[in-house]
Structure formats: C-alpha cells, structure tokens
N, C-alpha and C positions, 0 to 999 in steps of 0.2 A: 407735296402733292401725292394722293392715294391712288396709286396706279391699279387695277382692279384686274382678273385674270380673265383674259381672252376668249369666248366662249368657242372659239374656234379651232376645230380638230387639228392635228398635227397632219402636214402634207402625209400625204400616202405614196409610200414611192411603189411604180409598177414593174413589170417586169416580161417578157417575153419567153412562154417557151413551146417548142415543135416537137411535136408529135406524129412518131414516121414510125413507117413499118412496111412491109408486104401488101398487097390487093388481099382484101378481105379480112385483115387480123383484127378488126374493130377501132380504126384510128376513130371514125367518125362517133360510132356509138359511144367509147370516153369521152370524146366534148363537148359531148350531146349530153351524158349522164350528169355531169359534174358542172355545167356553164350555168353562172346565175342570170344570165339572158339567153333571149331565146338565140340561138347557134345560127351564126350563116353559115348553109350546104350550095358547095357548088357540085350537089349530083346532077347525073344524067341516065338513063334506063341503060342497061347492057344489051345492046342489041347482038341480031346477027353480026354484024361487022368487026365484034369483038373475038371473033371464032379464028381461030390461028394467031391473033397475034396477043390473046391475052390467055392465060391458064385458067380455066373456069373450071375443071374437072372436080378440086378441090371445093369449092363455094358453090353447088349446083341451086340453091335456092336464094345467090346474090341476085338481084333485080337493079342493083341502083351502083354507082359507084361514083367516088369523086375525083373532078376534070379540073379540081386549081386547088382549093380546098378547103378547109374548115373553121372556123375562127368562132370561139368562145373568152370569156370570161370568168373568173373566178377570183372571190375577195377568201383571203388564208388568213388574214391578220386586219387588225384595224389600221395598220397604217402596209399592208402588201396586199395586189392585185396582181394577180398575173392574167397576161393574153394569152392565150391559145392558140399555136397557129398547127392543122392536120395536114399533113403533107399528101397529096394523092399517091398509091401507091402503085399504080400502074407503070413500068418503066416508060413508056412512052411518053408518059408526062414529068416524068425527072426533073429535066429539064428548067422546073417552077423550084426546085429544091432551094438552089442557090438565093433566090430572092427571098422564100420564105425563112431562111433560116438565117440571112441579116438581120441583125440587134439580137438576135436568142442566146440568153444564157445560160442553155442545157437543151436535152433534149429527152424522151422518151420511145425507147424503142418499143414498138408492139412486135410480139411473136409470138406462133404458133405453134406447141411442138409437134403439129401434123407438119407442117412446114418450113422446118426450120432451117432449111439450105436457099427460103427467102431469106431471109435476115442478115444473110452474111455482107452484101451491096451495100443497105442501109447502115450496119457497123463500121465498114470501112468507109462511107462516105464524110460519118462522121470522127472517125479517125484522122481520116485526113487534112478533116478542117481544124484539129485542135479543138471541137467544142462537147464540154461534160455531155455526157450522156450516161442514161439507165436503163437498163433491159429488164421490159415487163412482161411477162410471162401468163397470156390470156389464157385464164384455162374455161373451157368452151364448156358445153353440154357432152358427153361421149366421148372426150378426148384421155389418153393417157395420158397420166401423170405421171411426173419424174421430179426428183429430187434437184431442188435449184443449181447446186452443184454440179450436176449431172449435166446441166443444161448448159451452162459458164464452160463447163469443160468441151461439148459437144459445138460450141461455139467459138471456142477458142479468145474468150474475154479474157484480158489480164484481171489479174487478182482483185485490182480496186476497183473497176466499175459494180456497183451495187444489181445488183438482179433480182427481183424477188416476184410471187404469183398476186395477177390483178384479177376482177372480175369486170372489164368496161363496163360493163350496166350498170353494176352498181356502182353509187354515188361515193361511199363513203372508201372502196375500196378502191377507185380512180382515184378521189382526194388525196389519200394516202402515197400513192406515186406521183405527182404532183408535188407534196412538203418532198420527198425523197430525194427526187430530181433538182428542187430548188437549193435544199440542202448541201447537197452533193457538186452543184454548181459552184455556190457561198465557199466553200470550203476550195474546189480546186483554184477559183477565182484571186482568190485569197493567198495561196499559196499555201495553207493547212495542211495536213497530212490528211489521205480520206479516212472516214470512218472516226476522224477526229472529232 
C-alpha cells in the first residue's frame, strides 16, 4: 500500500511572552508595532485623578494608558507563535502582573534611560519569579544615549541577562527583541549556558 505525504503542516507550537516596564516606556506601542493582528488595548484617558498618585511629569503628552493590558500576536517561524501579553505599568495596577505572567516563558523589560530608577521594581519582580527575562533599551526621540554596558551596570543586571537598544515602533526592531527573549528563554529553560 502507497502511503502518500500528508499535505498537512506540522503543529505549531506557541508560546507566551510579557512585556513590562514603567508607565510610559512604550510596552503598548511594541505590541502594537510587531502584532500580526489587530492588538487588544485595555487603555483609558489619563485624567485629572491621575495627578498625585501617578508620575506624569516625565510623559507630559501621554493621553492614554493601560488598566489590565495588551495582547498581541506574532508568527517567528512556521511552526512558532508567540502571544503577547503588555503588562500595565502603572504601580497601582501591579497587582494584574501575577496573572499575566502565568504560562510566560520570558519576559521583556522596556526602559527608559530618562527613567531608569523605574525599572528597578519590574527587575526584581522578575528576579523573584525565576522567569528569563531581557532589558530593552527604548531609545526615544531626544533622549541620551548610553552605551549598553553602561546601562547593565547602572542597573545593576548580572552579567547574562542580554540588554540591547529597541526602537518599539519599529517592526523589525521589536521583532528583534522578541527572537532575543525567546531565545534567551530556550536556552535558560533548557539549562544551556546563556549566550550559548
């Protein structure tokens, strides 16, 4: 009997990863840049009531922010999808971290280096859980730049977490931290050495 070949792709395994940082440092705009569907946003307008208890001085032309958070899509390979999940970055809504970051196999940190004494919360939170994570290094419109290392050190990152400069708008430069992250998961998961 001629058994003939399958025209049926190979399952696709998927995979989960969160994307945290500070109010403002562009979580939403990466899943928005990079998602091959359209993003659910759970923004809300920044109103008055936001005045003392969130830092807006930095972000004076934020309008929007998000209250639970962001979920995208993205296919890396023909047989890998990853989910997206944006962590809201407001401390007051922390809180949601814990859920959102069950099943995630890594994580990406956004940061600012106008703000970079945000980022320290979101490191150790991820420290604490044991789960991979990458610091990506949003470089804005008018912002100083600094040498990655500079940043690692100013941060206080061990050696192996990977860090490198993203643009969130752009597609191809989000992309890029995304394989990083996954990578970099792959390998701690695995038990590899990083950079392996």
């Amino acid at each position: 009997m001629d058994y003939g070949r399958s025209s049926q792709t190979p399952a696709s395994a998927s995979t989960k990863i969160v994307v945290a940082g500070g109010f403002g440092v562009g979580k939403t705009t990466l899943v928005g840049s990079v998602s091959e569907i359209v993003p659910l946003r759970t923004e809300a307008l920044v109103t008055d009531a936001s005045e003392g208890v969130d830092n807006l001085a930095s972000t004076p032309m934020k309008s929007t922010t998000t209250v639970a958070m962001d979920f995208g899509r993205i296919t890396l390979a023909d047989d890998l999808v990853l989910y997206l999940f944006g962590t809201p970055g407001q401390r007051r809504f922390w809180f949601m971290w814990d859920d959102l970051v069950r099943g995630a196999i890594g994580a990406i940190i956004i940061v600012d280096t106008a703000r970079l004494d945000e980022a320290f919360s979101a490191i150790d939170y991820f420290e604490a859980k044991g789960l991979p994570f990458i610091v990506a290094v949003n470089e804005f419109d008018n912002t100083a730049r600094y040498p990655m290392d500079q940043i690692a050190e100013a941060l206080s990152l061990p050696a192996y977490v990977p860090i490198m400069p993203i643009d969130a708008r752009e597609r191809e430069s989000a992309k890029q931290a995304l394989i990083r992250v996954t990578e970099f998961a792959l390998q701690q998961l695995s038990g590899s050495p990083a950079g392996a």
